[in-house]
C-alpha positions in Angstrom: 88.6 196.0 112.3 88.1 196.1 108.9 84.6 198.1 108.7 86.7 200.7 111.1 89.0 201.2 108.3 86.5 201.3 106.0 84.8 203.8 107.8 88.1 206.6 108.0 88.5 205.9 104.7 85.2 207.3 103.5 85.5 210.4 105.8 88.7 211.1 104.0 87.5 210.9 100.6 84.2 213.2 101.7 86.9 215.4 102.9 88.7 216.1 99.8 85.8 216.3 98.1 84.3 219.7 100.5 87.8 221.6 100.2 88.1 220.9 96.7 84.7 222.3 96.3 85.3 225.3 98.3 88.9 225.9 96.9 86.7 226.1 93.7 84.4 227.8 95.4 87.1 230.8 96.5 87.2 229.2 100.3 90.0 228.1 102.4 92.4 226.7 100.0 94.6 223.5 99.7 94.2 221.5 103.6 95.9 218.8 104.2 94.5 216.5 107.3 96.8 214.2 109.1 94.8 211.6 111.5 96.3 209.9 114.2 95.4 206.8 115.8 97.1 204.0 117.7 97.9 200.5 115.1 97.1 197.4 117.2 98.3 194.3 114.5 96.3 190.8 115.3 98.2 187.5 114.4 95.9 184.2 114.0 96.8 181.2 116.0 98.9 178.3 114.0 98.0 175.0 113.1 100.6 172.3 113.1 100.4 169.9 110.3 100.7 166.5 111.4 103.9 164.3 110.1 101.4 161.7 109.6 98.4 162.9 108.4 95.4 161.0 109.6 91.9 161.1 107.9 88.7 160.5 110.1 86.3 158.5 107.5 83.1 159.0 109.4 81.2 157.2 107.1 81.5 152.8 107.4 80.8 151.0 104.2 80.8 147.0 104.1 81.1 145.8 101.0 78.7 142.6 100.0 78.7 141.9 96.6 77.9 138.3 95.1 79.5 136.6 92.1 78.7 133.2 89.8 81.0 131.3 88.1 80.5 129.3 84.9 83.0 127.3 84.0 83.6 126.9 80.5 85.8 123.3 79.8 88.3 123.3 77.2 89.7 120.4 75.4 93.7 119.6 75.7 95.9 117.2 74.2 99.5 115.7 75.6 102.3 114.4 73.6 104.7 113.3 75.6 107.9 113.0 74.3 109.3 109.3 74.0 112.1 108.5 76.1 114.4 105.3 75.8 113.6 102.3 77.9 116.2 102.3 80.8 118.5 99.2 81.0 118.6 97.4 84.4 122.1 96.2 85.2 122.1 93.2 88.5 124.7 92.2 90.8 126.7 90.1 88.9 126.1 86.2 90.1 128.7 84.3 91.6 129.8 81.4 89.3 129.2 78.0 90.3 131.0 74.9 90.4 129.2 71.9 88.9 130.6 69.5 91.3 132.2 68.5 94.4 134.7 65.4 95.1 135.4 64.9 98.9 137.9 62.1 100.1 139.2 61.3 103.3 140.4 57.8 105.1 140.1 57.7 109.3 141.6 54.9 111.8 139.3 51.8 111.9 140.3 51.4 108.3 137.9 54.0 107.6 137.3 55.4 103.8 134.7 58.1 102.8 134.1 59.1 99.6 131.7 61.7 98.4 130.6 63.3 94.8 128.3 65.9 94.0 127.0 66.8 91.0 124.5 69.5 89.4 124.1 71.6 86.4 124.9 75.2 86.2 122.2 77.8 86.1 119.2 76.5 83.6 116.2 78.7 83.3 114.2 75.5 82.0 115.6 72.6 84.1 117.6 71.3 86.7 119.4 68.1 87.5 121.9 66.7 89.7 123.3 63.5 90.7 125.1 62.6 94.5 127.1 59.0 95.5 128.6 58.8 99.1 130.5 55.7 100.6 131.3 55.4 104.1 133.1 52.2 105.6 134.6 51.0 108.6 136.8 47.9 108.5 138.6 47.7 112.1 138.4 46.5 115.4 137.2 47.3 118.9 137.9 45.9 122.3 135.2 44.9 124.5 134.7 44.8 128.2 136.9 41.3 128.6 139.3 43.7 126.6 139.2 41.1 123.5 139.3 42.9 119.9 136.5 42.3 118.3 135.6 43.6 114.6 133.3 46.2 114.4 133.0 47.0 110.6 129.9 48.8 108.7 129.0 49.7 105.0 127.2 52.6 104.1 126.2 53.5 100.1 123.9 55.7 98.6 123.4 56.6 95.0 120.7 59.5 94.2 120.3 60.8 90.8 117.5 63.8 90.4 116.4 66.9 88.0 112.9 69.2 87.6 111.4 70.8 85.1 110.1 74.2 84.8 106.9 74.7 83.0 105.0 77.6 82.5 102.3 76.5 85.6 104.2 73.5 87.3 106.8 71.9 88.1 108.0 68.5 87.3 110.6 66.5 89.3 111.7 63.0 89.7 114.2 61.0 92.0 115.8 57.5 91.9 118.1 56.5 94.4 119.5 53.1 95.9 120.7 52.6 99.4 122.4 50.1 101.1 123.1 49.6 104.8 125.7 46.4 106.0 126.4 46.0 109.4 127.5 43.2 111.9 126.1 41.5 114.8 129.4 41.5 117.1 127.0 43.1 120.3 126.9 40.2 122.9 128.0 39.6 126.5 131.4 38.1 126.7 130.8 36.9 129.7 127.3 35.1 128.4 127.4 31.6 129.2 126.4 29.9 125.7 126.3 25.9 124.7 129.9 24.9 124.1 128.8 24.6 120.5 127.8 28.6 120.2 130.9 30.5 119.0 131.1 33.7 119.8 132.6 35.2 117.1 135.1 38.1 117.2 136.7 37.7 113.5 134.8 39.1 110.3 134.4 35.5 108.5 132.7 34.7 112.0 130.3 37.0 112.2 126.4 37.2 111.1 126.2 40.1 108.6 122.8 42.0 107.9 122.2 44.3 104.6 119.3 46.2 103.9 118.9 47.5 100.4 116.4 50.2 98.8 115.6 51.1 95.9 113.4 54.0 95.3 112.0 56.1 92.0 109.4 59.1 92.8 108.1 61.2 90.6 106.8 64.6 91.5 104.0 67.8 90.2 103.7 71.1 92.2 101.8 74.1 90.9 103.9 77.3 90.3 100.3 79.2 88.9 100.5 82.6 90.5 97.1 83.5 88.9 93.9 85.0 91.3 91.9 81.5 90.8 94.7 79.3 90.6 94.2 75.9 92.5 97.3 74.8 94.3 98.7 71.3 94.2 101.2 69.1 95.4 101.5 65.5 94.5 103.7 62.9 94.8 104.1 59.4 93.8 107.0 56.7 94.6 107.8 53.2 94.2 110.1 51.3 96.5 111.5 48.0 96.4 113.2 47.3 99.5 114.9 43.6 99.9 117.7 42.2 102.6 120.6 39.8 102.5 118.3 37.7 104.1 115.9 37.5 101.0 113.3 39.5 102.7 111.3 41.9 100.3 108.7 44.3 100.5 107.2 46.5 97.2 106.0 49.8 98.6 103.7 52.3 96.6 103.3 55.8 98.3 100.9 58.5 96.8 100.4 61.7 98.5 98.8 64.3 97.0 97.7 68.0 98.5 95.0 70.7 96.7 93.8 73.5 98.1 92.5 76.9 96.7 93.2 80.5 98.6 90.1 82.4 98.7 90.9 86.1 100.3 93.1 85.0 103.7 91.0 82.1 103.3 92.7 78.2 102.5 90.5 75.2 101.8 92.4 72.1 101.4 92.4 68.4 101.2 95.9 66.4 102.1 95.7 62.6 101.1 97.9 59.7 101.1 97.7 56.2 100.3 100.4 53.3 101.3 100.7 49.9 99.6 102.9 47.2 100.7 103.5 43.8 100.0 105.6 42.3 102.6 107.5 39.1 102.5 109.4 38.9 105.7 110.8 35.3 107.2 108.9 33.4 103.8 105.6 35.3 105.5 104.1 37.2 102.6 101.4 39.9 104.1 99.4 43.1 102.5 99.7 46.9 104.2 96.9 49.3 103.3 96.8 52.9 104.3 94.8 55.0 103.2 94.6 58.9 104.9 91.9 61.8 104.3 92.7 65.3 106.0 90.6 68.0 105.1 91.9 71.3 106.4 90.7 75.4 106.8 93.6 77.2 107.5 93.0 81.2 108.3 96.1 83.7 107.1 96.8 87.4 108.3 99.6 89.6 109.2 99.2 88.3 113.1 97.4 84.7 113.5 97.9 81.6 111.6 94.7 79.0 112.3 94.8 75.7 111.0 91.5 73.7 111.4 90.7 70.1 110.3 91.1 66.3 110.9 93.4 63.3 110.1 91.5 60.4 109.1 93.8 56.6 108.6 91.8 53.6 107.7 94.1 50.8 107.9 92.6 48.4 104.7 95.0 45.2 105.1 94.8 42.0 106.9 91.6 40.6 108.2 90.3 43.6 109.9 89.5 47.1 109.2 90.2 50.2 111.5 89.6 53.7 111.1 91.2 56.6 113.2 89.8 60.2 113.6 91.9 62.7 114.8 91.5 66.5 115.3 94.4 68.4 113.4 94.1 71.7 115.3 96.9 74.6 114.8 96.7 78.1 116.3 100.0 80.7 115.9 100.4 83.7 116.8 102.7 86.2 115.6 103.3 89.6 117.9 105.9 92.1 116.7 107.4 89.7 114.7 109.7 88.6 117.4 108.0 86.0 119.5 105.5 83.5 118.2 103.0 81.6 120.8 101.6 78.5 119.5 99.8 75.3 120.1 98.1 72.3 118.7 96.5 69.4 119.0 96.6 66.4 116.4 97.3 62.8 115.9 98.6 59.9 113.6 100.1 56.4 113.0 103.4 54.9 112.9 103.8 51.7 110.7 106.4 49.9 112.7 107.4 47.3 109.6 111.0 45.8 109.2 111.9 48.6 106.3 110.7 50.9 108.8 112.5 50.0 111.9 115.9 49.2 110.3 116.2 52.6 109.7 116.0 53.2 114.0 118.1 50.2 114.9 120.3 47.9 112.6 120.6 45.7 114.1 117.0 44.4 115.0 115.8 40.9 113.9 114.1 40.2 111.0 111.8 37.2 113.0 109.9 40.1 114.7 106.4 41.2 115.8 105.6 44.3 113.2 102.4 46.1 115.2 101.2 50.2 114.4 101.7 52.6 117.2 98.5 54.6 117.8 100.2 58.3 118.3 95.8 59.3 119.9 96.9 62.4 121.3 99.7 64.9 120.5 99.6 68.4 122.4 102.2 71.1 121.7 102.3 74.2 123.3 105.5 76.5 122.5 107.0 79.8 122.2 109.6 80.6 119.2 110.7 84.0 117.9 113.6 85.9 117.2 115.4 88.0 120.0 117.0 90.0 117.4 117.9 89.1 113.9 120.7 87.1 114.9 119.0 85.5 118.1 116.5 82.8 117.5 114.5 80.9 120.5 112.6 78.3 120.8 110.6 76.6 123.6 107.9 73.3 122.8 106.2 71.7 126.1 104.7 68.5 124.5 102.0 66.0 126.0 102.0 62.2 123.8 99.4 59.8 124.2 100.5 56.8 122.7 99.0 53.8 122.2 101.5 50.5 121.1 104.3 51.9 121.1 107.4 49.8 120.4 110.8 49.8 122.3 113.6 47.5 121.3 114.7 45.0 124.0 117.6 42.1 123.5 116.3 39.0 121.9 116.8 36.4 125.0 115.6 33.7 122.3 119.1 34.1 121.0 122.1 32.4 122.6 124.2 35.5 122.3 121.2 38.2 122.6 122.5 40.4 120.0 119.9 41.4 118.5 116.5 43.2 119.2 112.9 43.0 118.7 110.1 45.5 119.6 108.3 45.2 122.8 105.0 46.8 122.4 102.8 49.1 125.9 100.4 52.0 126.1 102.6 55.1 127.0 102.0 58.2 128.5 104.8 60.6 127.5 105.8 64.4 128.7 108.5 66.3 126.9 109.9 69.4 126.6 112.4 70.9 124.0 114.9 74.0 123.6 116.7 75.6 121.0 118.7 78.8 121.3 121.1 80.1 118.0 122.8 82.4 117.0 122.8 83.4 113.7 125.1 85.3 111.0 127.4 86.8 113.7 129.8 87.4 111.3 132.6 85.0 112.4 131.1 82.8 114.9 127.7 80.5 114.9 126.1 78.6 117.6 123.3 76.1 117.9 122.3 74.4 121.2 119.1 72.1 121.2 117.9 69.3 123.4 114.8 67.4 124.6 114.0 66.2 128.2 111.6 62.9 128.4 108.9 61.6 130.8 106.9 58.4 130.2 104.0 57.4 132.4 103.2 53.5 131.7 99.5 52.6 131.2 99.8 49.0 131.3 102.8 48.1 133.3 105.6 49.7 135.1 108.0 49.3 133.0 111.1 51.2 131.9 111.1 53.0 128.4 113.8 50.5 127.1 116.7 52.5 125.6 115.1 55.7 125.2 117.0 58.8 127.0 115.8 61.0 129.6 117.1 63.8 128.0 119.1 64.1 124.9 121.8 67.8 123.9 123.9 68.7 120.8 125.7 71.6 120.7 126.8 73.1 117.3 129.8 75.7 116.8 131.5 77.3 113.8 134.2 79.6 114.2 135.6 81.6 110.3 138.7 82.6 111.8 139.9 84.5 108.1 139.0 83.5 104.7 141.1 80.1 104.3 140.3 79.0 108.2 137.3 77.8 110.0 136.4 75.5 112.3 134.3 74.6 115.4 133.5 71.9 118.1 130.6 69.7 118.1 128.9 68.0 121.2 126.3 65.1 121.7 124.8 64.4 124.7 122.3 61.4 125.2 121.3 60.8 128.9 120.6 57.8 131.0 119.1 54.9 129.4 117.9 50.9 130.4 118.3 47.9 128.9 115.8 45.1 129.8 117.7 42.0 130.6 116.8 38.7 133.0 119.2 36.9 135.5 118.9 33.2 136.1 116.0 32.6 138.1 114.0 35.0 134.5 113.3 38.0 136.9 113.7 41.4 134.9 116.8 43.1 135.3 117.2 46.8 134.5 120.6 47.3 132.8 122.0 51.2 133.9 123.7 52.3 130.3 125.9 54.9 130.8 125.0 58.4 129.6 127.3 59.2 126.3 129.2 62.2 125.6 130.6 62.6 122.2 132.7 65.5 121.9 134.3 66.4 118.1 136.4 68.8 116.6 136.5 69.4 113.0 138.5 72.0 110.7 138.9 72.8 107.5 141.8 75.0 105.6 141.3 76.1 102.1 144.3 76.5 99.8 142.8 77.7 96.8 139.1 78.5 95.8 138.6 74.9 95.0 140.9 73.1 97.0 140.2 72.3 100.7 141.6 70.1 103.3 139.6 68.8 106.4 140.1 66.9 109.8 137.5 65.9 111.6 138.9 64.5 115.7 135.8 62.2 116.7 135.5 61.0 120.5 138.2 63.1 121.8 137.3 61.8 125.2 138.0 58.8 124.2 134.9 57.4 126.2 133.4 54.0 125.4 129.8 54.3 124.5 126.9 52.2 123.8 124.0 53.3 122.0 122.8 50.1 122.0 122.9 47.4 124.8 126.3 45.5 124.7 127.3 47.7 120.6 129.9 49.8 121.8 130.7 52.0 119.5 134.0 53.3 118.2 136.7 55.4 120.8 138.8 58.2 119.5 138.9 58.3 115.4 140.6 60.7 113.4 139.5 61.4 109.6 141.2 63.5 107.4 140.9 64.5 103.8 140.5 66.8 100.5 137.7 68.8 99.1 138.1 69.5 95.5 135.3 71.7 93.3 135.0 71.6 89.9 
């Protein structure tokens, strides 16, 4: 299109150009030329511009590049700024008392007197001192329904302190004890010589007293270093004697080092027993000596305990050793029930200081042997049901060589008192306990055993031992000045080994006892309390004993006072 322009354009200006010439020239003169031609306009086609303009990179580039770096360490300095040691403020302690004073008096003529004394918070040392009386000066009826005086005399007198050192601890004890009761136990319908009286007064009656009189002095390790080596050891002296003029001088050493290494214990536990015995103007020497070495295994789960108990018996004419395993597994599962067993074994000195702690009234003529305890099996189940339910189950199997059971002295005219009666035993038993604990107002404790005995040598009862035995323990807070609960004892059938005229063995049926109490106790101020204690409420006639019944329904009432 352009070039046509073009073109016309050049035509034109050649035009001009001849006419001009031949106007010059004397030709035609001024033309003018007027071309016609038809004007066709062409428009180019649009292109929209994109609101987002988008730019097609038709060339990929991937950028790889490497770098090192070397780092260049520069030396700092901190000052921090001193702050002022905090001050740790405790619970403030509850004050103590240094001392208690409880009296009450019961029926029976029946005093009690307690005292309790003890230093305040020491950091170095403590010491303490406790005296308790407890009496009985009435009568009882018996079965011919004749009163009968019944009366007892209880004392004790301990005075004690420790001292804390810097790796140990040093304590000592000295006490004296006395025991009085009276032989008033027989048959009133025992037919005696006509010269036996059978007394029923106090001035009539044979009295027995047995007195002891014991200082001990004790060292335990407190070292809480790595290598520390831990001990225990302590040693007593006891002079026990009897209104009777019978003595005995005991010394007792026991002693116990062991060393942790990791979970790891290695230990020794030894003992040794002197006694000088002069019993019915027989004078005799005791020697015991004991040798336990032990391996006990700790962690978070098991307890293991291996080793052996080792008892040579040094007095007399002959010497004896005994070897028995000491075997001890536990193990603990969630922390709220414990499976455990064991297996070990020991001996029981059955000497007069020793068995007038079981019976009172035993006689002092008697026939003092050692019970062989060969085998001991436990296998038991304890654990806590929550953290105020705690069980505990024990299956036990005894194998018990010499074992002593108290039977009636028939060498007596009134046969009231005992002597031990030695057999070979087999014995099966099984225990419960179930408590509850910290229930906020109200606790409870129920326990009991259940007893099987398998003779050896004869078959003969298992004089006055129960079948089964229950106590039952309750405490009720019922506000801050009043508590008070109800106690029950049970102990189960039991036989007494007695002959009739022609000296066949009779098996005396005792009665199975039920003691039920009531105690409670009202406080007036902080340091002034009043107690009752209802003892026997069933009134029920027991006898512990063969032919000792004990006393019916007492009451004892009294004051607590603190200081």
């Amino acid at each position: 299109m352009k070039a046509k322009y073009l073109i016309i354009a050049i035509f034109a200006l050649l035009s001009t150009a001849v006419f001009a010439q031949e106007e010059n020239d004397g030709g035609l003169g001024e033309q003018t030329l007027i071309i016609y031609n038809e004007y066709t306009p062409v428009l180019k086609d649009a292109n929209r511009i994109q609101f987002l303009p988008v730019i097609v990179d038709t060339i990929k580039i991937n950028p790889d590049f490497g770098y090192n770096v070397q780092p260049t360490l520069y030396k700092t300095q901190f000052f921090p700024a001193p702050i002022t040691a905090a001050s740790l403020k405790g619970e403030p302690l509850k004050p103590l008392d240094n001392g208690l004073i409880k009296i009450g008096l019961g029926n029976y003529l029946s005093p009690l007197v307690e005292v309790y004394y003890n230093n305040r918070r020491e950091k170095n040392f403590s010491v303490g001192a406790f005296a308790k009386h407890h009496s009985a000066h009435g009568t009882i009826k018996n079965i011919a329904d004749q009163k009968i005086y019944s009366g007892f005399n209880d004392n004790i007198v301990d005075v004690y302190g420790k001292k804390f050192l810097s790796s140990s601890t040093v304590s000592g004890d000295i006490s004296f004890k006395s025991d009085q009761s009276h032989f008033y136990g027989y048959d009133p319908y025992l037919v005696v010589p006509s010269d036996v009286v059978k007394p029923r007064d106090k001035a009539e009656m044979e009295m027995q007293r047995f007195n002891r009189l014991r200082a001990e002095i004790g060292l335990v390790s407190n070292n809480s270093s790595k290598n520390r080596i831990d001990y225990d050891a302590k040693l007593a002296y006891q002079y026990f004697f009897t209104s009777a003029e019978d003595k005995q001088h005991k010394v007792d050493l026991k002693a116990d080092v062991s060393k942790m290494v990791k979970v790891n214990r290695y230990g020794m536990d030894a003992g040794f027993v002197f006694n000088n015995n002069n019993i019915n103007t027989v004078e005799y020497n005791e020697v015991f000596l004991d040798l336990n070495p032990y391996f006990k295994h700790y962690t978070k789960t098991w307890q293991i305990q291996i080793g052996a108990n080792t008892t040579g018996e040094l007095g007399g004419d002959s010497v004896r050793y005994h070897f028995y395993p000491n075997i001890y597994f536990q193990h603990n599962i969630s922390n709220t029930i414990i499976p455990y067993a064991g297996f070990k074994g020991y001996i029981q000195n059955n000497n007069l200081e020793f068995a007038s702690t079981v019976n009172p009234f035993i006689n002092r003529n008697n026939d003092y042997q050692v019970t062989n305890y060969a085998q001991v099996i436990d296998l038991g189940l304890k654990g806590n049901i929550s953290k105020n339910i705690y069980f505990h189950i024990n299956g036990n199997y005894s194998k018990i060589d010499n074992m002593g059971f108290f039977v009636n002295d028939t060498s007596l005219d009134l046969d009231n008192k005992f002597i031990l009666q030695y057999t070979n035993v087999e014995r099966f038993s099984g225990y419960g306990e179930f408590a509850l604990r910290d229930m906020g107002k109200f606790s409870f404790t129920l326990k009991g055993h259940y007893y099987y005995y398998s003779y050896i040598k004869n078959r003969e009862k298992a004089w006055h031992m129960p079948n089964v035995d229950v106590c039952l323990k309750t405490n009720y807070q019922f506000d801050d000045r009043l508590n008070f609960g109800i106690n029950v004892d049970f102990i189960g059938t039991r036989y007494a080994k007695e002959y009739d005229d022609a000296g066949a063995i009779v098996e005396k049926k005792l009665d199975p006892v039920i003691d039920v109490s009531l105690f409670g106790e009202y406080r007036f101020a902080s340091n002034f309390h009043v107690f009752l204690n209802l003892n026997n409420v069933t009134g029920q006639k027991q006898y512990v004993w063969n032919n000792y019944m004990s006393q019916g329904f007492n009451v004892m009432g009294g004051v607590k006072y603190l200081f």
